[in-house]
C-alpha positions as CSV (number, residue, x, y, z in Angstrom):
1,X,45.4,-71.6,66.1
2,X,46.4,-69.8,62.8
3,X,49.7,-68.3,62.4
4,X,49.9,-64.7,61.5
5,X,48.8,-63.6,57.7
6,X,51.5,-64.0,55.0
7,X,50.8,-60.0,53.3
8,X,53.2,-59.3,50.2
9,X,54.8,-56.8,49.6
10,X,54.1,-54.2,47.6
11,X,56.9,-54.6,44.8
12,X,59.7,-56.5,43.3
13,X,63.5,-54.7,42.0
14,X,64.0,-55.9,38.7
15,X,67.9,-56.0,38.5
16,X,68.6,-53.6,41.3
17,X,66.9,-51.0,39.7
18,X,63.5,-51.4,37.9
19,X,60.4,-51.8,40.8
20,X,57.8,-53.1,39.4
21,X,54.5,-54.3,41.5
22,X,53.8,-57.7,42.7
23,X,50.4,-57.8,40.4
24,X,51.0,-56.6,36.9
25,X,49.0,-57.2,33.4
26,X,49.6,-60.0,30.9
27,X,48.7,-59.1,27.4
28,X,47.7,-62.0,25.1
29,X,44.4,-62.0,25.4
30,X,43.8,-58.5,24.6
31,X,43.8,-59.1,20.3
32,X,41.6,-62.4,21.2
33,X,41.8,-65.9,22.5
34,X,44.9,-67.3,21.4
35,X,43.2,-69.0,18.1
36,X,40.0,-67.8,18.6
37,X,37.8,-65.0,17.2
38,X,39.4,-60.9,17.2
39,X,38.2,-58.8,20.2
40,X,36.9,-55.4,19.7
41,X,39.9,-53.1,20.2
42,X,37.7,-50.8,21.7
43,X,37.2,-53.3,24.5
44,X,41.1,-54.2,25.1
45,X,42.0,-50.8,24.8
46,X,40.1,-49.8,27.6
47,X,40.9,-53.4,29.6
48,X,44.5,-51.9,29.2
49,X,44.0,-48.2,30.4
50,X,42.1,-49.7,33.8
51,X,44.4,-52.1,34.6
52,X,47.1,-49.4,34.9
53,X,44.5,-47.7,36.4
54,X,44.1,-50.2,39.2
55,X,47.8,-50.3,39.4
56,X,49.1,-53.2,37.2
57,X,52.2,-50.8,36.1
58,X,54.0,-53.7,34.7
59,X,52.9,-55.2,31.3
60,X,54.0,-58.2,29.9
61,X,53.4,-58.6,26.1
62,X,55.0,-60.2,22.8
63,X,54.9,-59.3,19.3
64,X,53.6,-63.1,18.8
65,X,50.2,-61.9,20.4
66,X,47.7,-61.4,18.2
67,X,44.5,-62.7,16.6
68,X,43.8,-62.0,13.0
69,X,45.4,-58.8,11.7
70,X,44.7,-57.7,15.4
71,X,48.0,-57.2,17.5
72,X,48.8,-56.4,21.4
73,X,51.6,-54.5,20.9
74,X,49.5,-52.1,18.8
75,X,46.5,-52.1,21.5
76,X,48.9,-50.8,24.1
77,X,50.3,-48.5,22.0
78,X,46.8,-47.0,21.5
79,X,45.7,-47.4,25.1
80,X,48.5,-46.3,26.8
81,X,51.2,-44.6,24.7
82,X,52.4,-41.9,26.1
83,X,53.2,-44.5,28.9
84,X,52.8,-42.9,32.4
85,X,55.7,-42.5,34.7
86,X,56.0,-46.3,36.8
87,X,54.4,-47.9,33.9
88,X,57.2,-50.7,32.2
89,X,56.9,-53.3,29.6
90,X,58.5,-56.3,29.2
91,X,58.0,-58.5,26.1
92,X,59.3,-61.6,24.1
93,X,61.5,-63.0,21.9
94,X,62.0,-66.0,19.7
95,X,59.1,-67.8,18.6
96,X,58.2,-67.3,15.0
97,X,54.7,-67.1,14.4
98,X,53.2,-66.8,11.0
99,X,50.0,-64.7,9.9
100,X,47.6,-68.3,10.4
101,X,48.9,-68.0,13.8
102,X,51.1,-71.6,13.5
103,X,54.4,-71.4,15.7
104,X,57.1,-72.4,12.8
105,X,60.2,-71.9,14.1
106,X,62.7,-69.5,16.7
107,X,64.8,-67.0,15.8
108,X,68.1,-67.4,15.2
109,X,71.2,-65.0,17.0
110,X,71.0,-62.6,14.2
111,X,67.0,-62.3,14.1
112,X,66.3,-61.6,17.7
113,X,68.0,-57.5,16.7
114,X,64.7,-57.4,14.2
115,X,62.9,-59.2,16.5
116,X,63.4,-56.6,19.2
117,X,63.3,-53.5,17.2
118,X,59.8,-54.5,15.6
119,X,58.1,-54.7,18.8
120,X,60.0,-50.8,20.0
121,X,58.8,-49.6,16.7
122,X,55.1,-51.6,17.7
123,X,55.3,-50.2,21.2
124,X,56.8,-46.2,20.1
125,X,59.5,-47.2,22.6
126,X,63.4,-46.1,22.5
127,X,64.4,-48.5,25.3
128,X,62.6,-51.9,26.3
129,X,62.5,-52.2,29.6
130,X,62.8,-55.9,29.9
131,X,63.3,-58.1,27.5
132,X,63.2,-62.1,28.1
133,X,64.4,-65.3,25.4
134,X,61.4,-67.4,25.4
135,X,63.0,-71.2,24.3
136,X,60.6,-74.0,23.0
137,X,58.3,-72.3,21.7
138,X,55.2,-72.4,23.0
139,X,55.8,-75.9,24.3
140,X,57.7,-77.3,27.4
141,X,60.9,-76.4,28.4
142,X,63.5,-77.4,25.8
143,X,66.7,-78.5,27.1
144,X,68.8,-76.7,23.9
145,X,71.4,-74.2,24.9
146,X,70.4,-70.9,24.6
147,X,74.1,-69.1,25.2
148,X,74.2,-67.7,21.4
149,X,70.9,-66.0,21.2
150,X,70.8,-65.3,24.7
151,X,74.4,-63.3,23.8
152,X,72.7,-61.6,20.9
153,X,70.4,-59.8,23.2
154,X,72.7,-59.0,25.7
155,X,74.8,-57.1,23.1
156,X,71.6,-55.0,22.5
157,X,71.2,-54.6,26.2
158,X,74.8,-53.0,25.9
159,X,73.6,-50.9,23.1
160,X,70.9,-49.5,25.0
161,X,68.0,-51.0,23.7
162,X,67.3,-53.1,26.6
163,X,67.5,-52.1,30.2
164,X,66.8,-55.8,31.7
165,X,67.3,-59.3,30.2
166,X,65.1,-62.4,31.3
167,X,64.4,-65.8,30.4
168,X,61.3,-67.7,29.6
169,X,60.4,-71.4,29.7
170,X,63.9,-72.6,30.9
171,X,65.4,-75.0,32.9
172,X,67.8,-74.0,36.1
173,X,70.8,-75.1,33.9
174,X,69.8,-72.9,31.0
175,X,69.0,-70.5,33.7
176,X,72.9,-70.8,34.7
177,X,73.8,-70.3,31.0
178,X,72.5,-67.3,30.6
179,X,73.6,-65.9,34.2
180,X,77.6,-66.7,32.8
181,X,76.8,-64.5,30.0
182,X,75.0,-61.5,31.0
183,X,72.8,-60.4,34.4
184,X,69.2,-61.8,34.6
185,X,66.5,-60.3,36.1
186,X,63.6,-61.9,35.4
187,X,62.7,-65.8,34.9
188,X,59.3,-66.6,33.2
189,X,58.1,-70.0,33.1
190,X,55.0,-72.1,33.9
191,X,54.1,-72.3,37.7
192,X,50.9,-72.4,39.5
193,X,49.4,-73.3,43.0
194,X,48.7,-76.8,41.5
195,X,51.9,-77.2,38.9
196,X,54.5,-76.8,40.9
197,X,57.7,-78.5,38.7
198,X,59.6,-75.5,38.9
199,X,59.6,-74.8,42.7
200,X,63.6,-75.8,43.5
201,X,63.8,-72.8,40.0
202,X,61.8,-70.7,42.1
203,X,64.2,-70.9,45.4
204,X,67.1,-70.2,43.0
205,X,65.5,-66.9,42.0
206,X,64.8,-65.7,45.2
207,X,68.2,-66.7,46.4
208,X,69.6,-64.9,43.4
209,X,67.4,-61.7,43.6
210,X,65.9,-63.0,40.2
211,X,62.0,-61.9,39.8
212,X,60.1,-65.1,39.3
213,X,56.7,-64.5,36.7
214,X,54.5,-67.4,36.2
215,X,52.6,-67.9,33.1
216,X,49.2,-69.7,33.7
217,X,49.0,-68.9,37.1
218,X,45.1,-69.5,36.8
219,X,45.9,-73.1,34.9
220,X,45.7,-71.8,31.5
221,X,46.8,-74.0,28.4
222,X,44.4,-76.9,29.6
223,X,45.4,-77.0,33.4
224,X,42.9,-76.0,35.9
225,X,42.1,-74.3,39.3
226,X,39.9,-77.5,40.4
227,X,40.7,-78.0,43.8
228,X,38.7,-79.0,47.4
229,X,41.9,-76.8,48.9
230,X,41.7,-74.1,46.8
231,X,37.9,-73.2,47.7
232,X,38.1,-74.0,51.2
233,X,40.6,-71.4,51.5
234,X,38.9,-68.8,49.2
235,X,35.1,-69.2,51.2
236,X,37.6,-68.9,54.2
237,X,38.6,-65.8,52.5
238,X,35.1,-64.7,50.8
239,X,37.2,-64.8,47.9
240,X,37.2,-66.6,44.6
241,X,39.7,-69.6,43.8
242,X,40.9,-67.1,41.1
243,X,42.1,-64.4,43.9
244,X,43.7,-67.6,46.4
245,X,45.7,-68.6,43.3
246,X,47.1,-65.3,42.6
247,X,47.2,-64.5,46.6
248,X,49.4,-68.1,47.0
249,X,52.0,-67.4,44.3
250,X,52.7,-63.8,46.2
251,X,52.9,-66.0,49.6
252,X,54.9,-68.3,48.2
253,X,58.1,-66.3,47.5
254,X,59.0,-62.9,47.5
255,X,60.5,-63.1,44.0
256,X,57.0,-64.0,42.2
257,X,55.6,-61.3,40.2
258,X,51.8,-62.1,39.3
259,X,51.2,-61.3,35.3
260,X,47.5,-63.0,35.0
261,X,46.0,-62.2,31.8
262,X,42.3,-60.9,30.8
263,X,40.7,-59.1,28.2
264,X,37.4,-58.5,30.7
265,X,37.0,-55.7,33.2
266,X,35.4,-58.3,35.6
267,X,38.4,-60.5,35.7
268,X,40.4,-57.6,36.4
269,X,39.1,-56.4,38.6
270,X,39.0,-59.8,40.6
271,X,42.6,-60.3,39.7
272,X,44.2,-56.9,41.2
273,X,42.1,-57.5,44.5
274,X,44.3,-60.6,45.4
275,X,46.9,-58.1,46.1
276,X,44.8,-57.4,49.5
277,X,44.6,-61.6,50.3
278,X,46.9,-62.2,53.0
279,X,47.3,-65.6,53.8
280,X,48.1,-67.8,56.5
281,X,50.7,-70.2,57.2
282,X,47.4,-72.8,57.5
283,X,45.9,-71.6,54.4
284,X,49.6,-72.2,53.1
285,X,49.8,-76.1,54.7
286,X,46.2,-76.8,53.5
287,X,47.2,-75.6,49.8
288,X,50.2,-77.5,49.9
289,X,48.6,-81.0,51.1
């Protein structure tokens, strides 16, 4: 006999004070597939202006997304700006990017105060409201300390430029670095139904009242949604394996925040419907096996 359904709830405290909803929006796709051609910015404008539409109030962006001379920050200043009441932003810090699109480098302490102020200036903003320190790149987790540059943004977030501080691509004990130096209150690193290295890092954020947002929660980056659990559970659903993978990260822990990215209506429309998925602590066990 199944158990009863697993529903989430419908949002997530950032730092006591910020709610944001269990499904929001991941920009980099809007300019264009990361190294692939520009997208109309017609179309991402108005990708952008439904999924807050639909509900996807929280948008997670980076001034290192773009494609050609084609930037996200901009497209959501076009689309969205002024921003509606509920709607917050969170973006990205350290990697350096150049115009070819190449990662060369991260910032140092005293870049990250340009690096924040270009994208408030991108975004029209006064006051980010979250901002995280993405480490290594675009790579795997790096296992440098980050205390000095996380310390640089923390004395911006004591300036008033930055309600909320978060970390991105981290291991627990950088994790524990930056929580000595200033509150965190979001973590955002790669985790998926079927990559699943950083599930003790998920229990520490729920623990800690830390909001957990996976990146390539749909695979992404060459990983993949192939699996005989995931589409039992989705024709058991007359859903898609897209919807299960979104609906299992919500199931999973109450401290996951769903960012998937898209620059199609479709998609979007698929992806803010596994908000209504609840599932079961069978459909749980069988995606776990």
């Amino acid at each position: 006999m199944s158990s009863a359904p697993r529903g989430a709830s419908a949002a997530v405290v950032l730092g006591g004070t910020l709610s944001v909803p269990r499904i929001g929006f991941g920009a980099m796709h809007l300019p264009g597939r990361w190294g692939g051609p520009v997208r109309p910015p017609e179309e991402a404008i108005a990708v952008a202006r439904r999924a807050v539409g639909l509900g996807a109030l929280h948008i997670d962006t980076a001034a290192f997304y773009f494609a050609g001379d084609v930037r996200a920050n901009d497209l959501l200043r076009r689309a969205l700006h002024p921003y509606a009441d509920g709607v917050s932003i969170a973006t990205k810090v350290g990697p350096i990017r150049n115009r070819d699109g190449e990662m060369i480098g991260e910032a140092e302490p005293g870049q990250l105060r340009a690096a924040v102020r270009q994208n408030l200036t991108d975004l029209d903003l006064d006051v980010l409201d979250l901002v995280y320190l993405r480490v290594g790149r675009l790579s795997g987790s790096a296992a440098a300390p980050l205390g000095d540059r996380f310390a640089a943004l923390a004395e911006l977030r004591e300036e008033g430029l930055i309600r909320h501080l978060g970390v991105s691509n981290v291991t627990g004990p950088q994790l524990a670095e930056a929580r000595a130096i200033a509150p965190v209150a979001a973590v955002q690193n790669r985790y998926s139904v079927l990559d699943r290295a950083d599930d003790a890092l998920v229990g520490t954020c729920a623990a800690a009242g830390i909001a957990f947002m996976p990146f390539f929660a749909l695979g992404g980056a060459g990983g993949s949604l192939a699996s005989d659990a995931l589409g039992k559970v989705a024709e058991r659903h007359g859903a898609t394996v897209r919807q299960i993978a979104l609906a299992w990260g919500l199931a999973r822990s109450p401290s996951i925040v769903q960012i998937p990215g898209t620059a199609s209506l479709a998609h979007l429309e698929e992806n803010m419907a596994a908000a209504d998925i609840a599932l079961t602590d069978e459909d749980m066990a069988m995606l776990a096996a």
